[in-house]
Each structure stands twice: as structure tokens, then as C-alpha cells.
N, C-alpha and C positions, 0 to 999 in steps of 0.2 A: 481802901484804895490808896495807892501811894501815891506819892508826887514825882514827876516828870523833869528834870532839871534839862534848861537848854542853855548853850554858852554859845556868844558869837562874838568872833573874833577880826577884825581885818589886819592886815600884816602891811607898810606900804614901806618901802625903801624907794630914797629920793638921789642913791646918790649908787654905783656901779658896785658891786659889790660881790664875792667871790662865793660866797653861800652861806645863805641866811636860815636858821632852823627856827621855824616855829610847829610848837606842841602843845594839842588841846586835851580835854581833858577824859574822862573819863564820863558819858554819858552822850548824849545826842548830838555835838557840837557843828556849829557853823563856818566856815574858815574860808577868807578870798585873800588872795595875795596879788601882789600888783607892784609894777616897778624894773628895774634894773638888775638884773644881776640872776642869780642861783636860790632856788628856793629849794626846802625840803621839809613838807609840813605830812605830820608823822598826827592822826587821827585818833590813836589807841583805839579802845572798845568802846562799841555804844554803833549809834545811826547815823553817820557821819558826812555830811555836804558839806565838801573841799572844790575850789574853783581857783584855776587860774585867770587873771582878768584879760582880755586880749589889749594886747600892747606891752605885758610881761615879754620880757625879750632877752631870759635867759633860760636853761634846759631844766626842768624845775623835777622834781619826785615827790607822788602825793601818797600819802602809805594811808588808807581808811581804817589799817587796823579791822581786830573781828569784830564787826555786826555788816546791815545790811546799807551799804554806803553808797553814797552818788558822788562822784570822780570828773570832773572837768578841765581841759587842758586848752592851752590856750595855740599860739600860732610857733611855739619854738619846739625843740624836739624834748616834749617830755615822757617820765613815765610814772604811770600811775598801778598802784599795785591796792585790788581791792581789798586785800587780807580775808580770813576763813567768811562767811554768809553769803548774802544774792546781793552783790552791788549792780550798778550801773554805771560804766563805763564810758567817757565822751573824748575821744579825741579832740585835737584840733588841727590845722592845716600843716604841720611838723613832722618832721618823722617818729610817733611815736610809738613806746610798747605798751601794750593792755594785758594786765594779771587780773583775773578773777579769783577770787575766792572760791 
């Protein structure tokens, strides 16, 4: 049996900011961002739960990358793109676009 690698990460910008990348890894990873400004947090492969926190108050892009991802988006107009598997997709109160894999 092998082992299982889980990475979690939070992302928090304090101060307005034009766009912010974060990148997780390669396996199961966890990822909320929160704050000011433009996010773009890029999932790769693996099982991926990505969250915007509400109160995020810029148009953010959550990419799950291929496996089977869970996608959350908060109250600005984001888009969230599952990449190739079975994600699960959640808007939030924004104009947002939903990509399934």
C-alpha cells in the first residue's frame, strides 16, 4: 500500500493587488485564498479542494487541474475550470463561468 500525500495551503493578501498566482502541487492538495485583489490558483493533478473565502473581492480563476476536484467560488465574478475527471463545481453570488472536466 502506498502512501497518500496531502498539502494545504492558505494564500492571504492584506493589501490590493492586481494578481496573485498560487500553485499547488502535485497530489491531493488543499487551497483557500482570501483578501484583496486577483487570484489565480492553478491545482495541477491529484484530488483537488480550491475555495474562495467570501469576502475575496476580486474576479479570481481556480484551474483543479486533472483529477477529481471540488471548486468554490466566492461572491465576485469568478471562473473556475475543473480540468479532465468528475469535479464538483460551486459558484458563488458573481457572475460566474463553470468548466467541467
Amino acid at each position: 500500500m502506498g502512501l497518500l500525500a496531502t498539502t494545504q495551503v492558505e494564500a492571504l493578501a492584506t493589501v490590493p493587488v492586481s494578481y496573485q498566482l498560487l500553485t499547488l502541487g502535485n497530489g491531493n492538495d488543499r487551497g483557500e485564498v482570501t483578501g484583496s485583489g486577483r487570484f489565480k490558483v492553478l491545482g495541477l493533478n491529484g484530488n483537488d479542494t480550491i475555495s474562495v473565502r467570501a469576502g475575496t473581492t476580486g474576479g479570481d480563476y481556480l484551474d483543479g487541474g486533472a483529477g477529481n476536484d471540488t471548486l468554490t467560488a466566492a461572491e465576485s465574478d469568478d471562473i473556475l475550470d475543473g480540468g479532465a475527471g468528475t469535479d464538483k463545481l460551486y459558484g458563488g453570488a458573481g457572475n460566474d463561468v463553470l468548466r467541467g472536466g
